[in-house]
GUDREN-30903 format. One record per residue (C-alpha): x, z, y; residue number from 0. Coordinates in steps of 0.05 Angstrom, whole numbers, plus 5000, padded with zeros to 4 digits. Layout:
# residues N
      x      z      y   seq
      X      Z      Y   NUM
...
# end
This chain:
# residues 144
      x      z      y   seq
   8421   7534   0253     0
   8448   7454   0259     1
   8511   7454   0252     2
   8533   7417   0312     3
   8489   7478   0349     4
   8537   7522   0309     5
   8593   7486   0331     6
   8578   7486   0406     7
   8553   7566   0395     8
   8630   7577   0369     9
   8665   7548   0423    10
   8617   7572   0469    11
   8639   7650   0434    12
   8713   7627   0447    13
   8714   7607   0510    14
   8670   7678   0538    15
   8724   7708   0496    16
   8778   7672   0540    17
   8754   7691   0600    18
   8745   7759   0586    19
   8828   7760   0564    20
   8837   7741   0635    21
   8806   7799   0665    22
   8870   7821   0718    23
   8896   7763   0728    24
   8911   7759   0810    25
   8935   7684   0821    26
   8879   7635   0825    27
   8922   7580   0806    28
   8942   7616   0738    29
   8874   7630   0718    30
   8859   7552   0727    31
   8913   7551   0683    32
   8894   7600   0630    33
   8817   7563   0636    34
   8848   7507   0624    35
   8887   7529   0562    36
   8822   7559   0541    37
   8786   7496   0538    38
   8844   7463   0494    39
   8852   7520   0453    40
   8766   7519   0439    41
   8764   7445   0426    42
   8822   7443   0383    43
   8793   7505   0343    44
   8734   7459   0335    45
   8764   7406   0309    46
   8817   7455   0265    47
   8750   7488   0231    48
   8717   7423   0205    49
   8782   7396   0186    50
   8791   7460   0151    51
   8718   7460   0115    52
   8710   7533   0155    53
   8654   7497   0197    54
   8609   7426   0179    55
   8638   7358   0195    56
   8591   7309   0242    57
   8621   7259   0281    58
   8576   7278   0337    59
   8612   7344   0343    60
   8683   7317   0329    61
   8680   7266   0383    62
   8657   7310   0445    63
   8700   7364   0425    64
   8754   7306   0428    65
   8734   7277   0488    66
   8742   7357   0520    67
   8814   7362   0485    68
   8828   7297   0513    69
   8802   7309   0584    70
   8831   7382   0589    71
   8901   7352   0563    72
   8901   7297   0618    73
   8896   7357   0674    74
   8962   7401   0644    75
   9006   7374   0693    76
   8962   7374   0757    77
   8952   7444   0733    78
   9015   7467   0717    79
   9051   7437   0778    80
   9037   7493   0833    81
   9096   7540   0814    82
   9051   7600   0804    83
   9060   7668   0773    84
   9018   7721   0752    85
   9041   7787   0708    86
   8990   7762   0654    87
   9014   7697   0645    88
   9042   7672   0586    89
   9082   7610   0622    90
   9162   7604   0622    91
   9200   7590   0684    92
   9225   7537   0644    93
   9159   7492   0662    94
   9188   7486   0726    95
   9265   7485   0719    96
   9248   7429   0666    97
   9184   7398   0693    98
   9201   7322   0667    99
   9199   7350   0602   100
   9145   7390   0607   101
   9104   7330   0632   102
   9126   7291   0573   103
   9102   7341   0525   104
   9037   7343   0558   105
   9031   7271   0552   106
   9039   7277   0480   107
   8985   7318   0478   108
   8942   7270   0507   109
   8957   7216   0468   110
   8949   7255   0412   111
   8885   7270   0424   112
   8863   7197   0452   113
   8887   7163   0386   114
   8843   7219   0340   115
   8784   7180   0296   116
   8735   7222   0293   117
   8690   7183   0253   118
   8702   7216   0189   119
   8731   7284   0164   120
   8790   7246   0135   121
   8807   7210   0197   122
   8807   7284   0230   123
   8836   7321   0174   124
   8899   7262   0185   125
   8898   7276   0256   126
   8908   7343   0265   127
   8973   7344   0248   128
   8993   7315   0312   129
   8959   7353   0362   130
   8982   7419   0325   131
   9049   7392   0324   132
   9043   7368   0399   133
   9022   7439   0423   134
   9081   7479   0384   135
   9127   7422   0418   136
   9107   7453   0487   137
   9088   7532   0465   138
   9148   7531   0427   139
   9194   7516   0497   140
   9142   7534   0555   141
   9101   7595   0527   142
   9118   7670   0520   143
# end
């Protein structure tokens, strides 16, 4: 198997995985949510692996699942701004009560994942740090 097939197979596994760990959840606007967090979550793991040496570098791979972490990071707050509950989710009321914030966060998300290089496993290895560092900012506040 290629290994960018491997790649895509993995986050392919991840995201089927995702949705099944929604199965309940009532509020349409939270499962966007969750799908959402799902697609961050895969592409980051995708990135995370190669940097890791758990799956093969190619640039190829690196850059679309950047360009899905970076599109998926620029929808957080049109997501997120429908004050919507659900038993299963994992969100804090603090998104709301604390939405400016929030926003920011998810901004730095974004950025974090716009300024990755993915031309080499250095350059992602370097820029990983950031984008796991930008997600504990928010999950660390805005996540049960």
């Amino acid at each position: 198997m290629k290994p960018v097939t491997k790649t895509i197979l993995v986050g392919t596994l991840i995201l089927a995985g995702t949705a099944f760990a929604k199965d309940g959840v009532q509020d349409p606007t939270v499962k966007a949510r969750m799908d959402l967090m799902g697609v961050i979550a895969a592409n980051t793991k995708v990135l995370g692996e190669m940097a890791g040496g758990k799956a093969t570098f190619t640039a190829e791979a690196a850059a679309t699942a950047k360009a899905n972490l970076a599109a998926a990071a620029a929808e957080i707050p049109a997501k997120f701004e429908p004050q919507a509950t659900d038993p299963l989710s994992d969100a804090k009321p603090e998104v709301w009560t604390n939405w400016a914030d929030f926003v920011t966060k998810s901004e730095a998300l974004l950025a974090q994942a716009e300024a990755l290089d993915t031309s080499s496993l250095e350059s992602v290895q370097a820029g990983m740090a950031g984008i796991g560092g930008a997600c504990k900012a928010c999950h660390s506040v805005y996540k049960n």
